[in-house]
C-alpha atoms as a printed R data frame, in Angstrom:
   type eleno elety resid chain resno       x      y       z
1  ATOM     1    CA   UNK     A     1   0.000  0.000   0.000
2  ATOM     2    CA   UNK     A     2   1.484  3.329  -0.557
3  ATOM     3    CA   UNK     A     3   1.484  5.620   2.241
4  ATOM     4    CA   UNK     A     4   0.172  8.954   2.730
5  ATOM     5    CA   UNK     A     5   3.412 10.142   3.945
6  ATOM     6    CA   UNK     A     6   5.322  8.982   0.400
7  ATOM     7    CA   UNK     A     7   2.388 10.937  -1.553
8  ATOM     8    CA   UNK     A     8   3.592 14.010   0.838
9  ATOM     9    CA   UNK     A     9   7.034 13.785   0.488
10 ATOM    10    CA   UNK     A    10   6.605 13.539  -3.274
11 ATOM    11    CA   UNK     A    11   4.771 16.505  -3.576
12 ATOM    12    CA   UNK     A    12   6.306 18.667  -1.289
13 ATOM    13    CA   UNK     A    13   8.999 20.125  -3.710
14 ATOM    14    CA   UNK     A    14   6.238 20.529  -6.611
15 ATOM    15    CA   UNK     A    15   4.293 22.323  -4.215
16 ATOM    16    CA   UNK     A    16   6.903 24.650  -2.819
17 ATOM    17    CA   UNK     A    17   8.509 25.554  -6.329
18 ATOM    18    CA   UNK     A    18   5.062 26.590  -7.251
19 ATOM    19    CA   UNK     A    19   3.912 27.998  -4.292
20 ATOM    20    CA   UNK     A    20   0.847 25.671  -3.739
21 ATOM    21    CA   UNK     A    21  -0.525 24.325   0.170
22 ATOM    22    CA   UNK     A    22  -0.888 21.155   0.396
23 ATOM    23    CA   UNK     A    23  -4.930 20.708   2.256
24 ATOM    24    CA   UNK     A    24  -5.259 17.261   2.553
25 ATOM    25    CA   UNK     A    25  -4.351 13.391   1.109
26 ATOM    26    CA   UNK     A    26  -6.427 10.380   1.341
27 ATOM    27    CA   UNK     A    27  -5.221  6.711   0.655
28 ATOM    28    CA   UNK     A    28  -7.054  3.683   1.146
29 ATOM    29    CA   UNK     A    29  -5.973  0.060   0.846
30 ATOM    30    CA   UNK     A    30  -7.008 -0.174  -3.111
31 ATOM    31    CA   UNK     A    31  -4.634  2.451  -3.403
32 ATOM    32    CA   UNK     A    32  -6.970  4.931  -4.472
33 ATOM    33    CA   UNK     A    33  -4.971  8.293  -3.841
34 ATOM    34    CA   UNK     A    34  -6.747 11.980  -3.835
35 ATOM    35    CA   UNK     A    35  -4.942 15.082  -3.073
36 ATOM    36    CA   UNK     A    36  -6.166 18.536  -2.258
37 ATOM    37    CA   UNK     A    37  -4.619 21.325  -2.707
38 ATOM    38    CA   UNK     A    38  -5.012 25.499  -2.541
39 ATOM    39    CA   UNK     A    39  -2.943 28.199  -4.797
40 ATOM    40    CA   UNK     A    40  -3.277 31.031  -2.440
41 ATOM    41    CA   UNK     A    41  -3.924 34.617  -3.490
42 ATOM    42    CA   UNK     A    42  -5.426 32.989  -7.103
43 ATOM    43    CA   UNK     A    43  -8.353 30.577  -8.089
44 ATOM    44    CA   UNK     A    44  -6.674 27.030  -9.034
45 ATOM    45    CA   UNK     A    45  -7.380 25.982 -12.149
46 ATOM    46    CA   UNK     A    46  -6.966 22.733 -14.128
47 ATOM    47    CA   UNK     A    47  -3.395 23.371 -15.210
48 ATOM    48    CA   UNK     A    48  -2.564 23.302 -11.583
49 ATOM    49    CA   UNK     A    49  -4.298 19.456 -11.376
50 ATOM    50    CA   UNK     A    50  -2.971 18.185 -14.173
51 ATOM    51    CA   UNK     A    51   1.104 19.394 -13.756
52 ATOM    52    CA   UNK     A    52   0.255 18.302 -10.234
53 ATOM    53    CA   UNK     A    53  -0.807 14.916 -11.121
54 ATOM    54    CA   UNK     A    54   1.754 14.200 -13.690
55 ATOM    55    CA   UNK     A    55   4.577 15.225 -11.268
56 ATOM    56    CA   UNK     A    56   3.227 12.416  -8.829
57 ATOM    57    CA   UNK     A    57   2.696 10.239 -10.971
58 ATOM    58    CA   UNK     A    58   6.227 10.405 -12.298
59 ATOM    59    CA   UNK     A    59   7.692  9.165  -9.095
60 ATOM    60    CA   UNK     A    60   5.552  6.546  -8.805
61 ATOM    61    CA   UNK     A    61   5.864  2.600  -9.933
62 ATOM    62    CA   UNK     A    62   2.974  1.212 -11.337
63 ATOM    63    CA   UNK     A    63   4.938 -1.835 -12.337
64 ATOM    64    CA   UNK     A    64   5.657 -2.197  -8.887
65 ATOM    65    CA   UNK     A    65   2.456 -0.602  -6.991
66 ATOM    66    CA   UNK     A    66  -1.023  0.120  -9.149
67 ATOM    67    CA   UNK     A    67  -2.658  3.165  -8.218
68 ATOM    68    CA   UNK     A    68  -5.377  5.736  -8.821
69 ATOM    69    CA   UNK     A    69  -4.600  9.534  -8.329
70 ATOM    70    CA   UNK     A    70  -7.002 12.038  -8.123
71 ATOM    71    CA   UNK     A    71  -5.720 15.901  -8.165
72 ATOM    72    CA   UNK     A    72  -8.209 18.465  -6.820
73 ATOM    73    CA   UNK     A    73  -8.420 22.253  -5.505
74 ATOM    74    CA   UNK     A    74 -10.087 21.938  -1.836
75 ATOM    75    CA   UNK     A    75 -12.854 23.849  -2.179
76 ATOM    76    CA   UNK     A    76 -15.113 24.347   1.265
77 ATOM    77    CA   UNK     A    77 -16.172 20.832   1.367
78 ATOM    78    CA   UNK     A    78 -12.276 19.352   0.519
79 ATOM    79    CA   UNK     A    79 -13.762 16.004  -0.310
80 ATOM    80    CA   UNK     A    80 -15.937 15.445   2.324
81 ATOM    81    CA   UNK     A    81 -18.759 13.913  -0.367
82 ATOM    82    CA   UNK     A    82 -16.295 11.142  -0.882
83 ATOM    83    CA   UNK     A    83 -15.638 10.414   2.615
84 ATOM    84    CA   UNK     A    84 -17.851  7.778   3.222
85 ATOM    85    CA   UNK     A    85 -16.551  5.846   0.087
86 ATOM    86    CA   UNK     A    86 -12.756  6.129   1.064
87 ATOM    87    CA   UNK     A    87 -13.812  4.753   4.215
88 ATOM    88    CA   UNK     A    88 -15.993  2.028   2.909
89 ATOM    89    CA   UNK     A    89 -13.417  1.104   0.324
90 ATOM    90    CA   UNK     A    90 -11.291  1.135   3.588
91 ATOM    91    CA   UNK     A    91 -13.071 -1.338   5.406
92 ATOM    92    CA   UNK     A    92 -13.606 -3.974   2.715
93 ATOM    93    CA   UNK     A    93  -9.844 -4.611   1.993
């Protein structure tokens, strides 16, 4: 499983080049992996997800690890719809 802490560490150096806050990461067993982020001072917008994602994805193995990464701006709610599913996807592996 990879860890929350390798997604951080990862994206720490994107983040700080581009002067982006990292909000909040959830993993669950499946390896489902979503990240939430804010650009302060400026609206984020899809650039932001997609350079984000890429650069993550980069330093990750699928060969060695399969994974799903989802990039997002943390808007008020910061993925509190999906919640319940990350923690239901949690519980059944």
């Amino acid at each position: 499983m990879i860890e929350k802490h390798t997604i951080e560490q990862i994206a720490a150096p994107y983040m700080e080049e581009h002067s982006l806050v990292l909000v909040n990461i959830k993993v669950n067993k499946a390896n489902n992996i979503k990240v939430f982020f804010r650009a302060p001072g400026r609206p984020v917008n899809i650039g932001d997800c997609v350079a984000l994602s890429r650069w993550i994805e980069s330093q990750l193995d699928r060969d060695k690890e399969d994974f799903s990464l989802m990039v997002s701006s943390a808007g008020d709610s910061c993925g509190d719809a999906d919640d319940e599913d990350m923690e239901t996807e949690e519980n059944n592996n």
